[in-house]
C-alpha positions as CSV (number, residue, x, y, z in Angstrom):
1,X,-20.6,-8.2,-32.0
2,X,-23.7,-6.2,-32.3
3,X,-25.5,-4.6,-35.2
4,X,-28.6,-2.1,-36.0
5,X,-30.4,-1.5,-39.2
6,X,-29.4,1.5,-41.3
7,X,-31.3,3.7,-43.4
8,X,-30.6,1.1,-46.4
9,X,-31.5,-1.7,-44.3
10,X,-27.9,-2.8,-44.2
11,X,-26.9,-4.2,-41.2
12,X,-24.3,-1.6,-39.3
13,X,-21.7,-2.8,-36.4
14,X,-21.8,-0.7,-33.2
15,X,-18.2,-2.3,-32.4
16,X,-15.5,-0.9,-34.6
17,X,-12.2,-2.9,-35.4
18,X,-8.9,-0.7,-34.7
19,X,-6.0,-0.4,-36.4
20,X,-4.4,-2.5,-33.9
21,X,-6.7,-5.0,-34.2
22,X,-8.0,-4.5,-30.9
23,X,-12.2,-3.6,-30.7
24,X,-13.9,0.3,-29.8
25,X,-17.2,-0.7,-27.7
26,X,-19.0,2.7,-28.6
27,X,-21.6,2.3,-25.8
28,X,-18.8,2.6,-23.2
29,X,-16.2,4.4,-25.5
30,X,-13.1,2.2,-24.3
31,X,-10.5,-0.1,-26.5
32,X,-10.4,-4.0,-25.7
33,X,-7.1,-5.4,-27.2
34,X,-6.7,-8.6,-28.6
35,X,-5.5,-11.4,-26.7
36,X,-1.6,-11.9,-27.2
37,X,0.0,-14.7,-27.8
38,X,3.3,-15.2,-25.6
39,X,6.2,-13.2,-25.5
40,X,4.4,-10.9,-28.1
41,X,5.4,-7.1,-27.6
42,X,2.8,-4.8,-25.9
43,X,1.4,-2.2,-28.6
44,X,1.1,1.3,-27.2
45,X,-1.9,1.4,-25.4
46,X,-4.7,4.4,-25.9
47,X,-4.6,6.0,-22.1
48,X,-7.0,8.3,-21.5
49,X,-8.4,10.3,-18.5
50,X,-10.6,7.7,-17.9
51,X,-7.5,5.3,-17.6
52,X,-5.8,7.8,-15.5
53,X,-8.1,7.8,-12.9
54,X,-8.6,3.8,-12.7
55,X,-4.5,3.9,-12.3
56,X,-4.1,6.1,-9.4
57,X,-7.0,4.3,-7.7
58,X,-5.6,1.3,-7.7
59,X,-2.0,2.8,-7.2
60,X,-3.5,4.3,-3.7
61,X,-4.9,1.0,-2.8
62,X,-5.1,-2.0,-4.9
63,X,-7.8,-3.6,-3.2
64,X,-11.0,-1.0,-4.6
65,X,-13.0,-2.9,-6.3
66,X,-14.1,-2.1,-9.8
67,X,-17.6,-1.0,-8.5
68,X,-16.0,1.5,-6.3
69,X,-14.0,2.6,-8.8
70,X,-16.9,3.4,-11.2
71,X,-18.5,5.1,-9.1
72,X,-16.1,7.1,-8.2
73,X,-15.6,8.1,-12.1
74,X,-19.3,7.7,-13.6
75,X,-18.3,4.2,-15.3
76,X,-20.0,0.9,-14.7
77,X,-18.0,-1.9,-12.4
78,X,-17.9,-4.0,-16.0
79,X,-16.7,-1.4,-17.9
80,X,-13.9,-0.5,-15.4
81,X,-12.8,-4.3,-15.5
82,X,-12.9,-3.8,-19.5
83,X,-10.3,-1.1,-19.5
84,X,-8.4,-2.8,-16.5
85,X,-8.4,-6.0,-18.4
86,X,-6.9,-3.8,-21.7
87,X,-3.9,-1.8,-19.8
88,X,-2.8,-5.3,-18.5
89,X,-3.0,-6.9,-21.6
90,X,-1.2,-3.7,-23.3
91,X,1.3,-3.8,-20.1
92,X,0.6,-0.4,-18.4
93,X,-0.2,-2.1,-15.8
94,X,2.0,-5.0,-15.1
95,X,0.7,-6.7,-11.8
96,X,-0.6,-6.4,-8.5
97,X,1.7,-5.9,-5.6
98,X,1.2,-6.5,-1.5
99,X,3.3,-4.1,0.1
100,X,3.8,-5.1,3.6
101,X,5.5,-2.0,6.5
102,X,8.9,-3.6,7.0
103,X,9.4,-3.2,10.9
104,X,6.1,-5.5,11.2
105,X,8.5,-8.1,10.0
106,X,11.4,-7.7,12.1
107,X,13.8,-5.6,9.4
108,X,14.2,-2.7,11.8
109,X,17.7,-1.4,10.5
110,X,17.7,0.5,7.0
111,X,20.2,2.1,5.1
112,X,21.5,3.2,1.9
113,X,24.9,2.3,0.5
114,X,27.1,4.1,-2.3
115,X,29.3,1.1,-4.1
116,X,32.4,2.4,-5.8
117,X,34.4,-0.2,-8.2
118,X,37.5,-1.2,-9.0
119,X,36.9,-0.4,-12.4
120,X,33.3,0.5,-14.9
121,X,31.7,-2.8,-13.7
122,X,29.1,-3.7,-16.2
123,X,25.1,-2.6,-15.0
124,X,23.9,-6.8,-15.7
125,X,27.5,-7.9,-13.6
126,X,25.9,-5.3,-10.7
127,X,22.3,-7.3,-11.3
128,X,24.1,-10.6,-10.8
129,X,25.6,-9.8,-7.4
130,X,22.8,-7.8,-5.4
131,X,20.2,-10.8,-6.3
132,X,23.1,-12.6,-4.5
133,X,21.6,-10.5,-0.8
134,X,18.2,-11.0,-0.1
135,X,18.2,-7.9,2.7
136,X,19.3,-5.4,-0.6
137,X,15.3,-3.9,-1.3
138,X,16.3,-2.3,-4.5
139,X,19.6,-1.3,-6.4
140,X,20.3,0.9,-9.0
141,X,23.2,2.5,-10.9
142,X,23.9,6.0,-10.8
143,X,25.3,9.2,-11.9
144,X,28.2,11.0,-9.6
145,X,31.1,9.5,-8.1
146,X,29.2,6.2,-6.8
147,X,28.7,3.2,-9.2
148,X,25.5,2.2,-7.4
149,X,22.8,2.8,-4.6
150,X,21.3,-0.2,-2.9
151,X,18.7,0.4,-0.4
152,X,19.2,-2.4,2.6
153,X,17.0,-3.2,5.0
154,X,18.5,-5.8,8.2
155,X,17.1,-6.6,11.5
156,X,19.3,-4.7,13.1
157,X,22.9,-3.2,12.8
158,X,25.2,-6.2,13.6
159,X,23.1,-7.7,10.5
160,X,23.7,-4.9,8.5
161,X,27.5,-5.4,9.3
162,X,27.3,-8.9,7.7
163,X,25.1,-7.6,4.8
164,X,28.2,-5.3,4.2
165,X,30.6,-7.6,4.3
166,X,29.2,-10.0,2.1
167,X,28.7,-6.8,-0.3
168,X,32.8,-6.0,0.0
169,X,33.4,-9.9,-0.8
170,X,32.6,-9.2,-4.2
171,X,36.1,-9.1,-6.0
172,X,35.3,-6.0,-7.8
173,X,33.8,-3.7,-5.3
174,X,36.2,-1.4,-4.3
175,X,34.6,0.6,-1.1
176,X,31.3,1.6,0.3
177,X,29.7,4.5,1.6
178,X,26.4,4.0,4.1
179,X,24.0,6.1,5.3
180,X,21.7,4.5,7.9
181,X,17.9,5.7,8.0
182,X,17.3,7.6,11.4
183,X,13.4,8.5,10.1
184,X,11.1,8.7,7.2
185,X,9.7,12.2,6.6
186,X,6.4,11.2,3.8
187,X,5.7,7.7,6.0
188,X,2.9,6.7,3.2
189,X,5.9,6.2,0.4
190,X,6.7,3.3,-0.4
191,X,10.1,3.2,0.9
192,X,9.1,3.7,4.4
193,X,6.3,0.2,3.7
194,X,2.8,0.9,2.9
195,X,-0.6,-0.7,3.1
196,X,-1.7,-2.3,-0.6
197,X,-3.0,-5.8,-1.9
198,X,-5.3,-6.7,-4.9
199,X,-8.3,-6.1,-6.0
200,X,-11.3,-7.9,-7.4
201,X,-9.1,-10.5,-8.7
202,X,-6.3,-12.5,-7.3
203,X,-2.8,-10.3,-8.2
204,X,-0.3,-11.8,-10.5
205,X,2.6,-13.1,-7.9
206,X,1.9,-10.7,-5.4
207,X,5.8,-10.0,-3.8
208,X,6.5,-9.1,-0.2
209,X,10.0,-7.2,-0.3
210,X,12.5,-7.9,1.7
211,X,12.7,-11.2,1.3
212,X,14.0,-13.3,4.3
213,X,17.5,-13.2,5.7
């Protein structure tokens, strides 16, 4: 903490505590949060256009450094790690993620199943069972006739077969619908794979998805 005489000749901070109890550098005009003990819950973090900009740069590639960043958006590289440091701390952004093109690896089979149950199978029963198949890439629950989408990714179609039929094992899952990927039409998303790592700093458990048959 810094301080400047004022008028008075009392002694003035030029860092401001929040109500948060997090500290307002005025020189840079960003918010540094407290360190959190753990398990604590995130306060709502300020985001501001600033922080907007530092996010979709390192959304659209994780390895630009923080110099590059600033430059790009008239900060210094240490005041870009300052605000990087507070939306991690504040949980906007959680972690740094290498995304790795899937056929480079092998999986060149993909497809999207509709699961349909016996009966209103609980959401955290579903979570149990596709952590039970490495080759499902994601899994949600949804709306509509279906109980849940996966997306599955296989080396090729007579592993998808066996991914199915470990799926229909489940005592609970009545049928399922697939729909196998012929192309992707916006190849840059991150369905189709893409191209990111981390940036100035090693990421936090970095995760290569799909994980091995």
């Amino acid at each position: 903490m810094t301080s400047k005489p004022t008028r008075n000749g009392t002694p003035q901070d030029t860092t401001h505590a929040t109500a948060h109890g997090s500290t307002r550098d005025t020189t840079h005009g960003t918010t540094t949060s407290a360190r959190k003990p753990p398990g604590a819950t995130p306060r709502p973090a300020s985001f501001d256009e600033l922080d907007r900009k530092i996010v979709a740069a390192l959304i659209d590639n994780a390895r630009t450094s923080f110099a590059e960043i600033g430059t790009a958006i008239g900060l210094s590289a240490t005041a870009v790690k300052r605000r990087v440091d507070r939306l991690r701390d504040a949980e906007v952004i959680t972690g740094f993620t290498a995304t790795v093109r899937p056929s480079a690896l092998g999986w060149l089979t993909e497809a999207y199943v509709e699961v349909y149950c016996d009966s209103a199978a609980p959401p955290r029963r579903l979570a149990e069972v596709v952590r039970n198949h490495p080759e499902i890439a994601a899994a949600m629950t949804v709306t509509g006739a279906a109980d849940a989408l996966l997306h599955v990714r296989a080396t090729d179609v007579a592993h998808f077969e066996e991914v199915l039929e470990r799926i229909r094992d489940e005592p609970f899952i009545r049928k399922t619908i697939s729909y196998l990927v012929l192309s992707h039409l916006l190849p840059d998303s991150p369905e189709a794979g893409a191209r990111q790592a981390a940036p100035d700093e090693p990421p936090t458990g970095a995760t290569i998805l799909p994980r091995g048959a």
